[in-house]
DSSP file (Angstrom, degrees, kcal/mol; ACC not computed):
  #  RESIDUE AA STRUCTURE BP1 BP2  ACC     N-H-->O    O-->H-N    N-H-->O    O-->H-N    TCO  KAPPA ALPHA  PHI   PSI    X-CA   Y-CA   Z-CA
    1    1 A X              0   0    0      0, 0.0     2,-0.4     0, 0.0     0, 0.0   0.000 360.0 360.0 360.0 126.3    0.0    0.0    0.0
    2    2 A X        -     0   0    0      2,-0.0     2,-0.3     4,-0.0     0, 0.0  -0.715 360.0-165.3 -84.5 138.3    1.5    3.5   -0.9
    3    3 A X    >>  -     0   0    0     -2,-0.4     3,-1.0     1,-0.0     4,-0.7  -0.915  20.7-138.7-119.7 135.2    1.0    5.7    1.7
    4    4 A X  H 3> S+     0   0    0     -2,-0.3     4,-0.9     1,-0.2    -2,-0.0   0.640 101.4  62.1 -86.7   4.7    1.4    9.8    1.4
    5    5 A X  H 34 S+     0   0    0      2,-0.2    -1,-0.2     1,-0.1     7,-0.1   0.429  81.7  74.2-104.4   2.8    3.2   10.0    4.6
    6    6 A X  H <4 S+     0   0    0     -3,-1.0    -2,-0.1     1,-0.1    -1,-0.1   0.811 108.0  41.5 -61.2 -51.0    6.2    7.9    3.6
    7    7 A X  H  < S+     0   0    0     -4,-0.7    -2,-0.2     2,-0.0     3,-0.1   0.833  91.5 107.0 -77.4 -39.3    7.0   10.9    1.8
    8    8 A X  S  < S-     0   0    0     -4,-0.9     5,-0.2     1,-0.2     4,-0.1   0.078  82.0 -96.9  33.5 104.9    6.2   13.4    4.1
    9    9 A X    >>  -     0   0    0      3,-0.1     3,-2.7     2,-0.1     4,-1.0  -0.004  49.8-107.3 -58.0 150.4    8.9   15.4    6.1
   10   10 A X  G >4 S+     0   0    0      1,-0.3     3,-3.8     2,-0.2     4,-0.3   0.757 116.3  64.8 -15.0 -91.6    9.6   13.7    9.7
   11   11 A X  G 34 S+     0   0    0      1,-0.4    -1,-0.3     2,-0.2    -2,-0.1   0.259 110.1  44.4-101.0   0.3    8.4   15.5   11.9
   12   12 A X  G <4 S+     0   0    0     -3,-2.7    -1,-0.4    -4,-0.1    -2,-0.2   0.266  84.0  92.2-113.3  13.7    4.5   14.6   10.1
   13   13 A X  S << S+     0   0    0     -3,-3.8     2,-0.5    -4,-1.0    28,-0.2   0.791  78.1  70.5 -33.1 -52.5    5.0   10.7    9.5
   14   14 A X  S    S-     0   0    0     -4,-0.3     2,-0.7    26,-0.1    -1,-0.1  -0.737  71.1-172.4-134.1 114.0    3.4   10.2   12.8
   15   15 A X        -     0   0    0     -2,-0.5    27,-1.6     1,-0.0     2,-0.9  -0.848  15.5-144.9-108.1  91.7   -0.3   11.0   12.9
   16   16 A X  E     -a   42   0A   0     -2,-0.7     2,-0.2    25,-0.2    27,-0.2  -0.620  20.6-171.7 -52.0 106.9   -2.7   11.1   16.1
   17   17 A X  E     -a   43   0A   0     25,-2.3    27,-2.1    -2,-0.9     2,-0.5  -0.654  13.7-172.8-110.4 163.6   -5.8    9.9   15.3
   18   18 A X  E     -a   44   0A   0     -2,-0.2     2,-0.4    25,-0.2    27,-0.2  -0.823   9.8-168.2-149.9  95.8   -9.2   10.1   17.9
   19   19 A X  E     -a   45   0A   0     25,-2.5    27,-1.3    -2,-0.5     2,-0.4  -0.861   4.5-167.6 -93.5 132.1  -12.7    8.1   16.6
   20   20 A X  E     +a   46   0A   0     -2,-0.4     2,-0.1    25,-0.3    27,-0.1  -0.991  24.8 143.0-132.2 140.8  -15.7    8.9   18.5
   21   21 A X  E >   -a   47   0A   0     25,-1.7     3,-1.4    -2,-0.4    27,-0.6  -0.896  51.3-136.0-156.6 120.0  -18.5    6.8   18.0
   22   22 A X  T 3  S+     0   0    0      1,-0.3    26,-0.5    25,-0.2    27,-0.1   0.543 109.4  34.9 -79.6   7.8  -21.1    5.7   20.8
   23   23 A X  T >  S-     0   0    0     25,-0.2     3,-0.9    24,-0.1    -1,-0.3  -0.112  97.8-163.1 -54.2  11.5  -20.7    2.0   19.1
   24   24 A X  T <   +     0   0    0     -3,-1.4     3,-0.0     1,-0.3    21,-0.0  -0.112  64.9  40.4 -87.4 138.8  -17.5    1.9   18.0
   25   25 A X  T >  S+     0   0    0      1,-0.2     3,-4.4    22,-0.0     4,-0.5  -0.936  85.8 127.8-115.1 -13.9  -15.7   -0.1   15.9
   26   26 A X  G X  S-     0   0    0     -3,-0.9     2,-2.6     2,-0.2     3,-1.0   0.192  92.6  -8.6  16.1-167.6  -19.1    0.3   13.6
   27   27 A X  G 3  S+     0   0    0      1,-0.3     4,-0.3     2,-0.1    -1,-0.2   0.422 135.8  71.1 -23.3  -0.6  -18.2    1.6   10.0
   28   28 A X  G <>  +     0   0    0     -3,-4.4     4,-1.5    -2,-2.6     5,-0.4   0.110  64.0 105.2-103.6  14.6  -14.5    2.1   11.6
   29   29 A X  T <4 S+     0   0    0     -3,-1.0     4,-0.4    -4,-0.5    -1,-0.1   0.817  85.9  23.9 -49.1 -63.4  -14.1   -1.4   11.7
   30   30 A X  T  > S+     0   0    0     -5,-0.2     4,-1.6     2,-0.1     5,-0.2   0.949 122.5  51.2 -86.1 -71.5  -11.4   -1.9    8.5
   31   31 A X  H  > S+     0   0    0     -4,-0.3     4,-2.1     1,-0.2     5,-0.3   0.817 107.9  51.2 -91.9 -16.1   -9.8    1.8    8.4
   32   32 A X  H  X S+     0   0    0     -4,-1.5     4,-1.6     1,-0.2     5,-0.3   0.990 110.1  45.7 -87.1 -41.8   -8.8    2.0   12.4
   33   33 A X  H  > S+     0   0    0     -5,-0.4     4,-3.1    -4,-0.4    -1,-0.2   0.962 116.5  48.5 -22.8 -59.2   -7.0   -1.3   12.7
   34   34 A X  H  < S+     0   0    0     -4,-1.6     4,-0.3     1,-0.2    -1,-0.2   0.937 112.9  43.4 -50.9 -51.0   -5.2   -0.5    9.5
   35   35 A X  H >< S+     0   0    0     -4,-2.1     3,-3.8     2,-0.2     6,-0.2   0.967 111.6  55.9 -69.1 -46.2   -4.3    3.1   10.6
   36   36 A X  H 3< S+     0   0    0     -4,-1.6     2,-0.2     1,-0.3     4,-0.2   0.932 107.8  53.7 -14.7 -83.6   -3.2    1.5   14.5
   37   37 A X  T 3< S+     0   0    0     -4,-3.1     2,-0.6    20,-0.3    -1,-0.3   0.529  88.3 102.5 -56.3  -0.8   -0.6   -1.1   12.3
   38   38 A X  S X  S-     0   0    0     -3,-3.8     3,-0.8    -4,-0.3     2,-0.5  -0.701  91.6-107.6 -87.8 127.6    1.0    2.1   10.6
   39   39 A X  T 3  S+     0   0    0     -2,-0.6    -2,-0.1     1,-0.2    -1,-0.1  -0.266  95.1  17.3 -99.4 158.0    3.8    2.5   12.1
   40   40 A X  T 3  S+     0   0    0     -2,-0.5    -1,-0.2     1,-0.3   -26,-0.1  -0.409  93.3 130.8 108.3 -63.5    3.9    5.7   14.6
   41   41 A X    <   -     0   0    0     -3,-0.8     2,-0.5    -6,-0.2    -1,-0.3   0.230  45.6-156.4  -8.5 112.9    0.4    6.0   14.7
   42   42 A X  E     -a   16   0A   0    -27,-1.6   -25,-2.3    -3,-0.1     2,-0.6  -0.937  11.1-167.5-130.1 144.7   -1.7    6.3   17.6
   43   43 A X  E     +a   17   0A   0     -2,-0.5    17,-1.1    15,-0.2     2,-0.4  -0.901  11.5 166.4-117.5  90.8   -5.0    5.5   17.6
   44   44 A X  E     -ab  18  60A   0    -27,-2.1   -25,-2.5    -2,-0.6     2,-0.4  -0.802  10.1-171.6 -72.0 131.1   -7.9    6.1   19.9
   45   45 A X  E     -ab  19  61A   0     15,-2.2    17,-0.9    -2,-0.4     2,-0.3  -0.971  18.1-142.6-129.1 141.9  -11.8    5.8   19.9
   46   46 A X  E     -ab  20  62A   0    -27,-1.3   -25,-1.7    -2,-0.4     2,-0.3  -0.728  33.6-174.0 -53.7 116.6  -14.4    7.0   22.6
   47   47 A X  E     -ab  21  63A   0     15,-2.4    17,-2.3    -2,-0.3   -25,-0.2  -0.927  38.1-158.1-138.5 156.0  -17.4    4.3   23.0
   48   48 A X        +     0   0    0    -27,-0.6     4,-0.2   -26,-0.5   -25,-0.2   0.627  61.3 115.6 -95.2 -13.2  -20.4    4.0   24.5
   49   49 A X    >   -     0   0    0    -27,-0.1     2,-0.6     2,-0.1     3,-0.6  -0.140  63.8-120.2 -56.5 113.5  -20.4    0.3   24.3
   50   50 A X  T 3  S+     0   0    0      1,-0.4    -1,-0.1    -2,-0.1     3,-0.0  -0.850  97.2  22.1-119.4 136.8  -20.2   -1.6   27.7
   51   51 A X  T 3  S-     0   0    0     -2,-0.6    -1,-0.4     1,-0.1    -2,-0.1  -0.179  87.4-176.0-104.2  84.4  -18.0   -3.5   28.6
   52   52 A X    <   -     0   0    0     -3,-0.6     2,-0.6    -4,-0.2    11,-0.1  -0.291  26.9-123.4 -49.4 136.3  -15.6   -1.7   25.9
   53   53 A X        -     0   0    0      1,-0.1     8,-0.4     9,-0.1    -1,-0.1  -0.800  15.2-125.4 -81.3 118.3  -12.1   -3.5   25.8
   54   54 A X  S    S+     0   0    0     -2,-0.6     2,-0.2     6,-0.1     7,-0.1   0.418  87.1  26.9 -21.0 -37.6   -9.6   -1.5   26.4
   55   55 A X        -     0   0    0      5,-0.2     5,-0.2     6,-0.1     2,-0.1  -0.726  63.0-173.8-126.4 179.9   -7.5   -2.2   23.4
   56   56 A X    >   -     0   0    0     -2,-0.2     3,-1.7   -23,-0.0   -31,-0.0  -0.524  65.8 -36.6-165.9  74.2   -8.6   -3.4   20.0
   57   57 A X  T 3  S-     0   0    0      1,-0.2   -20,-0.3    -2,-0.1   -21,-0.1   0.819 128.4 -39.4  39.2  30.5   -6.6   -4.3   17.1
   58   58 A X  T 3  S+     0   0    0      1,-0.2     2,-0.6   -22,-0.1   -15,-0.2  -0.018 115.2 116.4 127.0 -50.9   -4.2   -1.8   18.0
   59   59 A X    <   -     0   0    0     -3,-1.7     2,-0.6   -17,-0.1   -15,-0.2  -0.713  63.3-129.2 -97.9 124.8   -6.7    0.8   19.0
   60   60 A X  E     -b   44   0A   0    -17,-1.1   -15,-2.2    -2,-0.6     2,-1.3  -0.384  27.7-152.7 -39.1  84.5   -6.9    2.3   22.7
   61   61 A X  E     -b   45   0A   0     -2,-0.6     2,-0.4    -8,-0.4   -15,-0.2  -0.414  13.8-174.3 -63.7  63.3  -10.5    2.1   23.7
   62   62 A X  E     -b   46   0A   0     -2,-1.3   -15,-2.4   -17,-0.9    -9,-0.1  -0.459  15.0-137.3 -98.6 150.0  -11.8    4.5   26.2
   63   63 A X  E     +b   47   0A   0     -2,-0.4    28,-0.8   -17,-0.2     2,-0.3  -0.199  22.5 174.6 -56.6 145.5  -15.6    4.3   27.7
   64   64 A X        -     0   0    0    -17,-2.3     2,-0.2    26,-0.2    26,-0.2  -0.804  15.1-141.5-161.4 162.7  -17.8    7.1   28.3
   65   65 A X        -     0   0    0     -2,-0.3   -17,-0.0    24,-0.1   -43,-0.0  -0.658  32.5 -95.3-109.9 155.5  -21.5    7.6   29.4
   66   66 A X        -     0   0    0     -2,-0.2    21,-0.1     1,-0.1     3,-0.1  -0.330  33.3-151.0 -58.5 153.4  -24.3    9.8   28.6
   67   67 A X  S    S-     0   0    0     20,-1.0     2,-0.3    19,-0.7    -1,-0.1   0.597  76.6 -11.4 -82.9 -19.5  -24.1   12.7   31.2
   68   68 A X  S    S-     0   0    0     19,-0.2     2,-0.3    18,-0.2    -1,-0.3  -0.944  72.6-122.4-176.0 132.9  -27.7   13.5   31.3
   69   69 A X        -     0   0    0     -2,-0.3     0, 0.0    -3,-0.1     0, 0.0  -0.582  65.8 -48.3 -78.0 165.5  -30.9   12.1   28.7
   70   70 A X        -     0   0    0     -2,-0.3     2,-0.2     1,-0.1    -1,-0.1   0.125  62.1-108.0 -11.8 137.7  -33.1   15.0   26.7
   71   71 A X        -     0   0    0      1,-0.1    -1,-0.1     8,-0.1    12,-0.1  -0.594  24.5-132.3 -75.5 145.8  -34.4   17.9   28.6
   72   72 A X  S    S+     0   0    0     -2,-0.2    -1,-0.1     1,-0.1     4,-0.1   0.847  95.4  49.9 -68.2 -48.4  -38.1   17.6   28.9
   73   73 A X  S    S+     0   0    0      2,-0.1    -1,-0.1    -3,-0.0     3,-0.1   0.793  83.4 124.2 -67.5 -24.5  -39.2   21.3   27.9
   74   74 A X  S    S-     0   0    0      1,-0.2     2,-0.3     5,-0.1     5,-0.1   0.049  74.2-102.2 -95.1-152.9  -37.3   21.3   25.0
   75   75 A X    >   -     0   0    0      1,-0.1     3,-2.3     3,-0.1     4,-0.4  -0.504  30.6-135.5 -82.1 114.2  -38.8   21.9   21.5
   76   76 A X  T 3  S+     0   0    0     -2,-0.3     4,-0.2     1,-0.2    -1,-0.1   0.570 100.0  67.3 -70.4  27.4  -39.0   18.7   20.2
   77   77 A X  T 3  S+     0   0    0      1,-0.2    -1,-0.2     2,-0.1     3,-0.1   0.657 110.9  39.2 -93.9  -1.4  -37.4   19.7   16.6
   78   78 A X  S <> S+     0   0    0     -3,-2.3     4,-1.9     2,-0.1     3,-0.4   0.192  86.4 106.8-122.6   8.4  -33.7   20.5   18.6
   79   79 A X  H  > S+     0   0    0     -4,-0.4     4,-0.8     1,-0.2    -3,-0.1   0.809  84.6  40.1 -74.5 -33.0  -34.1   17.3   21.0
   80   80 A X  H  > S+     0   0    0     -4,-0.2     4,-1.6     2,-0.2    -1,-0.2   0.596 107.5  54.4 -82.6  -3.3  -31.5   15.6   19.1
   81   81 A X  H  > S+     0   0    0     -3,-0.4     4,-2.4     2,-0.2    -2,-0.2   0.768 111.8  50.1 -95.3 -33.7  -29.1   18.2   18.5
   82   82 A X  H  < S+     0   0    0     -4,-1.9     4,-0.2     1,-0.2    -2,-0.2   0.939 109.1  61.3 -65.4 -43.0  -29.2   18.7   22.7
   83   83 A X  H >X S+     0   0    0     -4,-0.8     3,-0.9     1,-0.2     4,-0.6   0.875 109.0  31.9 -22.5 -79.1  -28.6   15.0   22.7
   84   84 A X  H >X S+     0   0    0     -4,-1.6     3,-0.7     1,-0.2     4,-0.6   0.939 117.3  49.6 -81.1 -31.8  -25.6   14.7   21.2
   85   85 A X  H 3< S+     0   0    0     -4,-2.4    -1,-0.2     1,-0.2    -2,-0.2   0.659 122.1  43.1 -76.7  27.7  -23.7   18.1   22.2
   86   86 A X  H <4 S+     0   0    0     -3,-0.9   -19,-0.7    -4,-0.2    -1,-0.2   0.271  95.5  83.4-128.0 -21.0  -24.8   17.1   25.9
   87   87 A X  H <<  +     0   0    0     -3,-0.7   -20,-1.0    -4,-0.6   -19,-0.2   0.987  59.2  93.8-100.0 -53.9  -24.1   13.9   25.6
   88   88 A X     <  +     0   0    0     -4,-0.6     2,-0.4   -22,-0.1   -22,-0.1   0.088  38.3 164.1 -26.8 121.3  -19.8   13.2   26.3
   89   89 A X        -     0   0    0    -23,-0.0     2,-0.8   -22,-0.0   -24,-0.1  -0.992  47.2-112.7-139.2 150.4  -18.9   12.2   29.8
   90   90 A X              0   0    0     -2,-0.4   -26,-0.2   -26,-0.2   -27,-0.1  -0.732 360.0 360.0 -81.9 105.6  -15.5   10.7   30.7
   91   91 A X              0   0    0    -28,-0.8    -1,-0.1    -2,-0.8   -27,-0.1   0.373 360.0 360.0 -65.4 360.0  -16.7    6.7   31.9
């Protein structure tokens, strides 16, 4: 596999990458392993999924729970956009 970061000056070869998904490995299944095995790379995801493993093909798994469900008063056309920017807490 050609990679554009072979070519790359140093001191950007080596990439921190950070999937949040409250299911994860979901559609991240294939490309975060891969990127995990490049090497330099470090690879995180944020999951809701319990019990999340800790590592994962590579990638560093950390937990976290909703902080708080849907406000009752609000409008329900913005109940899901409160949902998700409401929704990180550190597990």
């Amino acid at each position: 596999m050609r990679c554009w970061y072979k070519q790359a000056s140093p001191q950007y070869r080596f990439v921190k990458i950070l999937f949040v998904h409250q299911n994860f490995p979901a559609q991240f299944k294939h490309l975060a392993p891969a990127l995990a095995a490049m090497d330099g790379n470090t690879v995180v995801a944020l999951s809701m999924r319990e019990p999340a493993p800790r590592q994962w093909r590579g990638v560093r798994i950390v937990p976290y729970q909703v902080a708080r469900q849907t406000s009752r008063t609000v409008h329900p056309w913005v109940a899901d956009f409160e949902t998700k920017v409401s929704r990180p807490k550190r597990g």
